[in-house]
C-alpha positions as a printed Julia matrix, in Angstrom:
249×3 Matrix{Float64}:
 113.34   97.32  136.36
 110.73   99.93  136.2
 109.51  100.76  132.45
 109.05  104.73  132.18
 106.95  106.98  130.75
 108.54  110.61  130.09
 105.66  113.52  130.53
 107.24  116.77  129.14
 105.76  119.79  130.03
 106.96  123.18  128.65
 106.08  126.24  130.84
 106.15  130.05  131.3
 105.19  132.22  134.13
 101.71  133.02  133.2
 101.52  129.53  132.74
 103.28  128.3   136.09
 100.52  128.77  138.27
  98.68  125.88  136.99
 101.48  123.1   137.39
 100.13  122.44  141.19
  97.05  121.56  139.27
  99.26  119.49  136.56
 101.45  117.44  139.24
  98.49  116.39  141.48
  96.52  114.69  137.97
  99.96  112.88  137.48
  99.89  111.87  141.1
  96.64  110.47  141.12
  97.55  108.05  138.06
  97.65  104.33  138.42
 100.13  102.45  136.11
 100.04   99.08  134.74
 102.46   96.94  137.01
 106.05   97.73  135.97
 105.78  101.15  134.65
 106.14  104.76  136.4
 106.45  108.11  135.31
 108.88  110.96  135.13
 107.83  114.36  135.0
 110.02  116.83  132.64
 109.28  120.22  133.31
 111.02  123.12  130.96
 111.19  126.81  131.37
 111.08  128.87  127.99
 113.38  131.11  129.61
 115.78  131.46  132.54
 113.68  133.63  134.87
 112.82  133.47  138.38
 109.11  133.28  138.06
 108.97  129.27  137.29
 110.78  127.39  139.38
 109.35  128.31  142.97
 105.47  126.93  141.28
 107.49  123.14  140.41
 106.33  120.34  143.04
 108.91  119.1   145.22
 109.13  115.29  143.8
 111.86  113.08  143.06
 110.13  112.15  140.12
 110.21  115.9   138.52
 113.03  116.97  137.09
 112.94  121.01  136.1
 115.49  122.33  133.23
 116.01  125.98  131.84
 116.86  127.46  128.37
 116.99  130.17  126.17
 113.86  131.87  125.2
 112.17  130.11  122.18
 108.69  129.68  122.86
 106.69  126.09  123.64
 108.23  123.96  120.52
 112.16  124.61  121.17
 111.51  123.91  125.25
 109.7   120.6   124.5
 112.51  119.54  122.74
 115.15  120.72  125.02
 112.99  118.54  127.87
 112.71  115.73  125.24
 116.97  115.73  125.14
 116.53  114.7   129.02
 113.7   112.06  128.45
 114.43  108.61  129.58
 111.38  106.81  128.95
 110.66  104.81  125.9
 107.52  106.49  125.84
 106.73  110.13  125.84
 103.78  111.67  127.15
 102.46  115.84  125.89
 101.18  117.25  128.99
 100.71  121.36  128.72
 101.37  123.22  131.91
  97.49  124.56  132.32
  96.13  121.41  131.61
  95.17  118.5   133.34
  95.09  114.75  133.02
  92.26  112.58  133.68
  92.3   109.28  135.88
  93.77  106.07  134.07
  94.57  108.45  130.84
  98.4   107.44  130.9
  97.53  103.92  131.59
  95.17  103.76  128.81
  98.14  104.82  127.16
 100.5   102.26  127.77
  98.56   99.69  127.29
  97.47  100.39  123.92
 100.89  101.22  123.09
 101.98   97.81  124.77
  99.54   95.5   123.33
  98.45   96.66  120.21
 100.64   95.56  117.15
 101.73   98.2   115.03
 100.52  101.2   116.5
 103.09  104.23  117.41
 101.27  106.66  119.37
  97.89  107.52  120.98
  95.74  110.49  121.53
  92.0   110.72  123.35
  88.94  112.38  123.95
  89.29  115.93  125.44
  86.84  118.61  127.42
  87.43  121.9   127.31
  87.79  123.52  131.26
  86.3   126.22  131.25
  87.16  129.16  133.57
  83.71  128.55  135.71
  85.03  124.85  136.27
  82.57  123.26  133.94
  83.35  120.93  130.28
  82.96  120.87  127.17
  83.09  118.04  124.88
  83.78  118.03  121.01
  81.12  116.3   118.8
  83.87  115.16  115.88
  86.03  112.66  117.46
  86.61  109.65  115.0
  85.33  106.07  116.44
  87.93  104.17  118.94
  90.51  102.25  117.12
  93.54  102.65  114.77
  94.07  105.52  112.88
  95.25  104.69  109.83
  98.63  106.29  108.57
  97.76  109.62  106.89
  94.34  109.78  107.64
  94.66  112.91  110.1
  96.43  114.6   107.62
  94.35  114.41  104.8
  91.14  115.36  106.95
  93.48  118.52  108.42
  93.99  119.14  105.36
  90.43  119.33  103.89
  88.51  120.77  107.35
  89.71  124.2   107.48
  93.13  123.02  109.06
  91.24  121.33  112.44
  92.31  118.2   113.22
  89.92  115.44  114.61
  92.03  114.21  117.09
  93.5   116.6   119.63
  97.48  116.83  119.74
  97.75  118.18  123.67
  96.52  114.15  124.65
  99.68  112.76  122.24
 101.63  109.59  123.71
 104.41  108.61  121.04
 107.3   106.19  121.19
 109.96  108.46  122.06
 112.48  107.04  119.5
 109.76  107.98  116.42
 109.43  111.32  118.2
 113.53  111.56  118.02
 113.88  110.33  114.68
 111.42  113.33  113.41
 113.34  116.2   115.34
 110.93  116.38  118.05
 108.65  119.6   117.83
 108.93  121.76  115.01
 110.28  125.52  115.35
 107.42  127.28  114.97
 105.97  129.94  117.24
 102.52  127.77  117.6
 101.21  124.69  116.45
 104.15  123.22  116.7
 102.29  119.99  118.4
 100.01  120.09  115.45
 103.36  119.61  113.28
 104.38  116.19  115.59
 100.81  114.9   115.09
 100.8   115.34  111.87
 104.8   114.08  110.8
 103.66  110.59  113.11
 100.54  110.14  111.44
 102.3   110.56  107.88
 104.93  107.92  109.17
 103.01  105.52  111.0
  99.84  104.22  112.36
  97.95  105.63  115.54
  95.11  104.67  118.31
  91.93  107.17  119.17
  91.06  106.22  122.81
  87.56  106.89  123.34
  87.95  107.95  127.19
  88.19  111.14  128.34
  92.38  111.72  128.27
  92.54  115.2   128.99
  90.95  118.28  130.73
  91.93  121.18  128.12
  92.02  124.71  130.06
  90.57  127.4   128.57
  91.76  131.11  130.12
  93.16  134.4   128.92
  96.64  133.36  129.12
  97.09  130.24  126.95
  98.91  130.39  123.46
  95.97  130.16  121.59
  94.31  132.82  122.69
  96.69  135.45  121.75
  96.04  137.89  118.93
  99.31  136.71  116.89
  98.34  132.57  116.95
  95.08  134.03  114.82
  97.1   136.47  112.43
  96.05  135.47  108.91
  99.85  135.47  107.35
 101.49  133.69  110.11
  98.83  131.21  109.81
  99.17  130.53  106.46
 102.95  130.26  107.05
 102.66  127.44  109.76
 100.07  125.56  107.97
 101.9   125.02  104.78
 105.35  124.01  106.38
 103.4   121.57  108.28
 101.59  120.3   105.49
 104.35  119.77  103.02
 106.59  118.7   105.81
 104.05  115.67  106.48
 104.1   115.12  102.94
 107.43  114.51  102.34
 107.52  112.03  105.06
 105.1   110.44  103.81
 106.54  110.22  100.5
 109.68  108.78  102.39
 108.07  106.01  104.43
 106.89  105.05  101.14
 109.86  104.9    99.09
 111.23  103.18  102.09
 108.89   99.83  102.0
């Protein structure tokens, strides 16, 4: 019996162009023996300009919904996972080689540890990289310790949330994304530190696009209020569950 690892990937049309890009970095992965992938690809919408850009694959299955931006269509895709695993995989971005195996075997063979993130490089639109300068040192990261540095570094994380691989049960238990209109994969990062213990992986995971039409480089993900807004839900929310998993020992 094959073990699987679920990759969700929420998508628009601006956005759909890129999943060509997307499918052929999943192709090119090689799996520890035993494991394969599926590839969950959601629409935030039910329009016609999505579907026709999904690869034709066995191993991609391609679901619709109502209109609620990235956090409520990663959720809706995580209802249809069926791996005990799940894999964050944006629609403009692009994994590296052996990224989801580094993955699984961390995940696999390290005690105690509930999800993983890596190294990233910015894309840029001229094809070159760009690497960040803060990552923490390869290893555990201890529970809450991504919070409190969020917390005190102008609300930047040092590990990136687009490279997340969580056990999909922890990512069930803490209602998936949150319902925010960004950063709502900053709000998973931070409710499984608070709960539980992580892995940085030192390698290169994840090629991060950087273009025009991404969600973070619209006008409204950079309004002052709004920001304000989604940082303190997700900061008291990863309190309280860390006050929880407390009480709870």
């Amino acid at each position: 019996m094959t073990n699987i690892v679920s990759v969700i990937t929420p998508v628009h049309g601006p956005s759909a162009q890129y999943l060509t890009e997307a499918h052929a970095s999943l192709t090119g992965q090689q799996l520890p023996p035993g494991w394969g992938w599926e590839w969950i690809v959601q629409e935030d919408g039910e329009t016609g300009d999505v579907e026709h850009h999904v690869p034709a694959d066995s191993r991609v299955r391609f679901g619709q919904g109502r209109k609620g931006r990235a956090g409520m269509a990663r959720t809706l895709a995580l209802s249809r996972a069926r791996g005990d695993l799940v894999k964050v995989l944006d629609a403009d971005d692009v994994l590296t080689p052996g990224a989801l195996e580094r993955d699984i075997r961390v995940l696999t063979e390290e005690r105690g540890i509930a999800w993983t993130t890596s190294r990233v490089l910015d894309l840029l639109p001229d094809g070159s990289t760009v690497g960040f300068e803060a990552d923490p040192p390869a290893g555990p990261i201890a529970q809450g310790a991504v919070l409190e540095r969020w917390r005190t570094h102008d609300h930047r994380a040092q590990v990136h949330p687009a490279t997340l691989c969580a056990r999909r049960d922890l990512v069930t238990a803490l209602g998936g994304w949150m319902a925010l209109p960004s950063s709502e994969d900053t709000g998973l990062l931070m409710a499984l530190n608070a709960v539980s213990t992580g892995w940085f992986i030192q390698e290169c995971g994840l090629l991060y696009r950087k273009w025009p039409g991404q969600s973070t480089a619209q006008d409204g993900h950079h309004h002052d209020a709004e920001r304000r807004a989604r940082t303190k839900v997700i900061e008291e929310r990863a309190e309280a569950l860390g006050k929880l998993s407390a009480w709870s020992v």
